[in-house]
N, C-alpha and C positions, 0 to 999 in steps of 0.2 A: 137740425133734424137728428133723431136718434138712429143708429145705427142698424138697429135691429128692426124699426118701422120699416126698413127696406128688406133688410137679408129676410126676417122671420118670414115674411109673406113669400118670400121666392124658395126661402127651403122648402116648404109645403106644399107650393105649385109643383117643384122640384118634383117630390116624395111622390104626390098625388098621381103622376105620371110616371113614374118608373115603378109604382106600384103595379099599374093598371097592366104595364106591360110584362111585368114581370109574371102576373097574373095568367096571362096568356100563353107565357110560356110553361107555367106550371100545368095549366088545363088541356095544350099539345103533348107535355109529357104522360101527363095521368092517362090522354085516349091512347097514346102509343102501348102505355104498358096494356091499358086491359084488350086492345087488340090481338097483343101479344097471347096474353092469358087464357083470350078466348082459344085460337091456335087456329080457328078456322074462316073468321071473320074480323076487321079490324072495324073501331067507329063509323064509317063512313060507309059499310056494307063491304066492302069491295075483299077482291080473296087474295090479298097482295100476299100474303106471309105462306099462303099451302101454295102460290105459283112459284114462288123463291124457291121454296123445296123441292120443288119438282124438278126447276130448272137446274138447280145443283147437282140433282140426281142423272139428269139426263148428264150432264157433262163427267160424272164420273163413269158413266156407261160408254160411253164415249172413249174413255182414255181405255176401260177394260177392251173394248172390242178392237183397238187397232194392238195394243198388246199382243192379242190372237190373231191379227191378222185378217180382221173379217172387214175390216175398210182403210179405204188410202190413208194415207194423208192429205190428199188434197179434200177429199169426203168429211176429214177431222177437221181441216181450217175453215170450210163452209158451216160444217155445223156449229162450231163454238162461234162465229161471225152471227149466226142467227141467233144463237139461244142470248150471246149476251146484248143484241139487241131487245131481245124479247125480256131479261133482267133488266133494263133499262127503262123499258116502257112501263114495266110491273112496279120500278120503283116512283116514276113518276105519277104513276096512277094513285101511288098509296100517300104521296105527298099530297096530292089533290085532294084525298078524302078528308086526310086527316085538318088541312085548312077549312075544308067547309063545314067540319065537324063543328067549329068553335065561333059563329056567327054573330052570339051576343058580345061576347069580347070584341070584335074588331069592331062590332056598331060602337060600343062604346068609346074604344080609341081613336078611330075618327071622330065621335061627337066631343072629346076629349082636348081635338086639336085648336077650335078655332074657340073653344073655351077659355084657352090658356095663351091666345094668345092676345083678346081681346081683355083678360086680364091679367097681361103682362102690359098692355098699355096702359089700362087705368090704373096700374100699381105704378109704374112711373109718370102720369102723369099729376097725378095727389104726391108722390114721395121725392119722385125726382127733381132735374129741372128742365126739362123740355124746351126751357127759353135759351138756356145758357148754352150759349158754344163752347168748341172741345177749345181747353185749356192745357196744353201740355205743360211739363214739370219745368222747365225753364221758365216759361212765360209765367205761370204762378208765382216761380220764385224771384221775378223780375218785379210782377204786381206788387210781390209783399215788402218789395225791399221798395216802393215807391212808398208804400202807403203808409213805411216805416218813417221815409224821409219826412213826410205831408204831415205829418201828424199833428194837430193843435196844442201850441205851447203851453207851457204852466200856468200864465195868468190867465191862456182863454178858456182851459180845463176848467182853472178856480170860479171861474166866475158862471160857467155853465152850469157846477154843479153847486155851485150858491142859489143861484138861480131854480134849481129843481126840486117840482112843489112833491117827488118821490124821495129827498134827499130826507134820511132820518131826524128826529132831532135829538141835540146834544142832549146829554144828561144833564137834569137841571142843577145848577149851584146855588148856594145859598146866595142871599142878597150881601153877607159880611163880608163875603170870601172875594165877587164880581166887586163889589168896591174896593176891596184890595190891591186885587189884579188890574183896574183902571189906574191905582193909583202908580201901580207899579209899569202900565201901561210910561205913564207920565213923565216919572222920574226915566226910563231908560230913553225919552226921546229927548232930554237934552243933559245927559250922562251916555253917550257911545261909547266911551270906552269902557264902560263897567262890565266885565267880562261876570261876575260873580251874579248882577242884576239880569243880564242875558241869559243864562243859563235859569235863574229862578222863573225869568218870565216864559222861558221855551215850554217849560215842566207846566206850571199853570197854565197856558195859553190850550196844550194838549190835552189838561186835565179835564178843560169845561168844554173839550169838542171843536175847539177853535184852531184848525190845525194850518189853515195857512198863516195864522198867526205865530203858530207855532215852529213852522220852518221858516216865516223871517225871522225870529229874534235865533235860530240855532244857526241859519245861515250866518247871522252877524257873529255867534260865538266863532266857530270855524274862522271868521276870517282873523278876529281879534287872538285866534290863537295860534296862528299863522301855521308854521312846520310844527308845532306840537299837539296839532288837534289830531285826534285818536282813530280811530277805526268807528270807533262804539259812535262818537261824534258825528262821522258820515253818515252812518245807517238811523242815527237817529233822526237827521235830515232828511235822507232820502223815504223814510217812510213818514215824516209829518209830510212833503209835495207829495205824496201817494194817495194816502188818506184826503188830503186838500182837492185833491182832480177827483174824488171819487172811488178812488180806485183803479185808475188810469195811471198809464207811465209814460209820461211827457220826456219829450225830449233832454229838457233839463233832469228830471229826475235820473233817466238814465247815462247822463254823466258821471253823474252822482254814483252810482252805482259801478261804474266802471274804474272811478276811483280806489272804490273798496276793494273791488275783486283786483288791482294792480295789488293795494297794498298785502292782501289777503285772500286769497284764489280759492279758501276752504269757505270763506263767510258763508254760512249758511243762510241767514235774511236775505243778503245781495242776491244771493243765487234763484232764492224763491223768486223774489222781484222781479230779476233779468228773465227766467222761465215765463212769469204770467206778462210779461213787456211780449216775449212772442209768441204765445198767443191771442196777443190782440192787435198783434200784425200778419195773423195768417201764418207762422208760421209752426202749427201745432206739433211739427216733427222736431226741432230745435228745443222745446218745449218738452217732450217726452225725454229727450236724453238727459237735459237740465235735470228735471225733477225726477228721473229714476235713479239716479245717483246719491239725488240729496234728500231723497226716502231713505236709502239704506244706509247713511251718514247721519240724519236724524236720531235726537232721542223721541222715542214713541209721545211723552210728553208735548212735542216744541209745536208751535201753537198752528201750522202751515202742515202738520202731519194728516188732521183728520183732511184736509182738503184735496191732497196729493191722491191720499186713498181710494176717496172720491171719484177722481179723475183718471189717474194714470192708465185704467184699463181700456176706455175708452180713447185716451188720448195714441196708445199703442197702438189701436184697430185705424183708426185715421194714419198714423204715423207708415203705418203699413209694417210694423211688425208685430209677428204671427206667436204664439205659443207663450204671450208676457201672463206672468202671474205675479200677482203683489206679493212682495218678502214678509215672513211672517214677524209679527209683531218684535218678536224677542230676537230679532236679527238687526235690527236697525240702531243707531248707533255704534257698528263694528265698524268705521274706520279708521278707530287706530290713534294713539295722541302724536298731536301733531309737534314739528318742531317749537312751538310756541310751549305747547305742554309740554313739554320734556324742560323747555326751561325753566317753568316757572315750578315744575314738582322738582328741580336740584335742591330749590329754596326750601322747602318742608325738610323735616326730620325725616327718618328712615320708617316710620309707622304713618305719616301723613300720604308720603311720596307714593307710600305699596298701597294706599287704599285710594287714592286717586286713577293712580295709571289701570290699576287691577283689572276695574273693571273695564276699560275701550281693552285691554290688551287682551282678555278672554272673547270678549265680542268680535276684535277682528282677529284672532288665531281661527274660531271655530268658522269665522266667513273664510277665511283662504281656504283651510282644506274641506270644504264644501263646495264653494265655486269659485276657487282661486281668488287671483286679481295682479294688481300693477308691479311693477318692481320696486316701485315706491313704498307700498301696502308692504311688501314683506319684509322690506330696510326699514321701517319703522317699528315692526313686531320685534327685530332682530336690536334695534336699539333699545324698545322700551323694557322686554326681557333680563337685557344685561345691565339696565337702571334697578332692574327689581332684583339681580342678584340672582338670577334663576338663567346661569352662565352653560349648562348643560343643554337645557331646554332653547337655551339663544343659538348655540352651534348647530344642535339639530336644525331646526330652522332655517340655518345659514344652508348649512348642508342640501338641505332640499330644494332650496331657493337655485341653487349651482345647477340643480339635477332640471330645475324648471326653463330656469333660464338658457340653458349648455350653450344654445347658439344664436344668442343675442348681446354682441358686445357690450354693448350700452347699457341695456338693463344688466348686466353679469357685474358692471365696473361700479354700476349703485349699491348694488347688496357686497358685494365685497368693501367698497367704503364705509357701511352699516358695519358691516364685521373689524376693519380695522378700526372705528370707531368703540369699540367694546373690545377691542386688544387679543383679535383671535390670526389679526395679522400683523405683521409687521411693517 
């Protein structure tokens, strides 16, 4: 259900009713004033505002004559006993007129009440769920971790969604190409060790749509490549069993994926994967922090951006946090090169290296002093600065980082290894 199918219709009941009443108070104000205006009569007829006067008058008459003497004080505590009795009644009378003065408003608001709340039922019962019992946040988070455990393997995924007469079809190949691929089918079933025919037939297998094909023959590269298989290797598995279920993340798939993020914590595909894995375990809050992250580490380009976009706002309003707003375009990709980059731009020339790093190092300078970030984030600006030779601009940095950090050891002990890593300590 969409989010707004429920609030929009209650903001409006909402409005509809603090209009009505607000209303009412504006139409008590306006008789008050022309009551007033009149000076001799208020809305309702009654003469409350010329007895107010009166009665004020008598009580300063009152203070004049025992001044001179002409009555007690006990004469003075009887009469101001009466008169602001009689101020009392004078003002309750004038409350009285002015309520009856305004009789279509209160029919209204009463016809108002059993309006709203007759549909406040039928808006929860079309929007809501009326069937479902209350589920508190433990017990949800108990279901989703069951429904995690339960979830149908990789071969009953593959074969559901082989099975499914809504499953797209592949892009057609030519007739040369599928006799090919058959043959090479062939040959790698009694050739397993041919690491080179594995990898050719993972590539075609994926190319005609045939993707759990595709993740057995990569799964067999992986294995035949034992402790040398790659990162790139994993994710290329774990997304041919993704694609193969459908679009589901099987159990097995997410292994797969846990692999990566051990070897590689930044992998951006992992990360995508593991986010859409919980959300289809319920658990869409797990889900928003995954993918808000890996929006603003994205390049606008990367193929999971437009979807994130898509989602993230809604998946925040679920998540239950308030005031989220999508980063704007030219913000994303600012997190910064990673240790992996940093090694691999030592290898370039000194004109390769500054046009690589340049640009994450502009993107995440202009993301920290905007909306800050990790101690990580700014030990990384502070290294990739002093790769680029821009030794002033790195210390500043450092500097600020000290002033950010001042009382957190941990983070303080990061950015200063950043620093003595660029030779600003000793």
């Amino acid at each position: 259900m969409n989010i707004w199918s429920f609030w929009l219709p209650s903001a409006l009941i909402t409005l509809m009713v603090v209009t009505v009443i607000a209303l009412g108070f504006l139409r008590g104000a306006r008789l008050r004033a022309e009551a007033q205006a009149q000076g001799t009569q208020d809305a309702g007829g009654s003469t409350g505002r010329r007895e107010l006067r009166i009665y004020a008058d008598q009580l300063r008459e009152i203070e004049s004559d025992l001044k001179r003497g002409l009555v007690t004080e006990e004469e003075v505590e009887r009469l101001r006993t009466e008169i602001s009795r009689r101020l009392l009644e004078a003002d309750r009378a004038k409350r009285r007129d002015v309520a009856k003065a305004s009789p279509g408003m209160r029919l209204v608001g009463l016809a108002l009440l059993p309006v709203t709340v007759v549909f406040a039922v039928l808006l929860y019962a079309t929007a809501g769920a009326p069937h479902l019992p209350d589920r508190p946040l433990a017990q949800r988070h108990a279901e989703a971790a069951q429904l995690r455990a339960e979830r149908p393997r990789q071969d009953e995924l593959e074969a559901a969604w082989a099975a499914n007469p809504n499953r797209p079809e592949p892009p057609a190949a030519e007739p040369e190409m599928m006799a090919l691929i058959e043959q090479l089918r062939t040959a790698m079933a009694t050739r397993p060790l041919d690491l080179q025919g594995h990898q050719l037939l993972a590539r075609n297998e994926a190319g005609i749509g045939n993707h759990a094909g595709a993740a057995a023959a990569q799964a067999r590269v992986i294995e035949l490549k034992g402790d040398q298989a790659t990162t790139a290797d994993h994710v290329l598995l774990a997304e041919a069993m993704i694609f193969a279920a459908g679009g589901l993340v099987s159990p097995e798939a997410e292994r797969v994926l846990e692999t990566i993020l051990r070897r590689d914590p930044d992998n951006q595909p992992a990360r995508y994967y593991t986010g859409l894995m919980f959300a289809q375990t319920e658990r869409p809050d797990l889900t928003f922090q995954i993918w808000r992250q890996l929006l603003i580490d994205s390049h606008p380009q990367a193929p999971w951006v437009p979807h994130l976009r898509e989602t993230l706002e809604e998946l925040a309003e679920i998540a239950g946090v308030t005031r989220y707003t999508l980063p704007p375009i030219e913000a994303q990709g600012a997190r910064g090169p990673s240790a992996a980059d940093m090694a691999a731009a030592m290898e370039l020339d000194e004109d390769a290296r500054a046009e690589m790093i340049g640009g994450m190092v502009e993107g995440l300078s202009a993301r920290l002093a905007t909306q800050g970030g990790t101690a990580d984030e700014w030990a990384r600006l502070i290294v990739a600065l002093g790769v680029l030779g821009q030794t002033d601009r790195a210390r500043a940095i450092w500097s600020e980082a000290r002033t950010v950090f001042a009382d957190r050891a941990e983070e303080m002990a990061l950015i200063d290894q950043a620093a003595r890593g660029v030779g600003f300590l000793e």
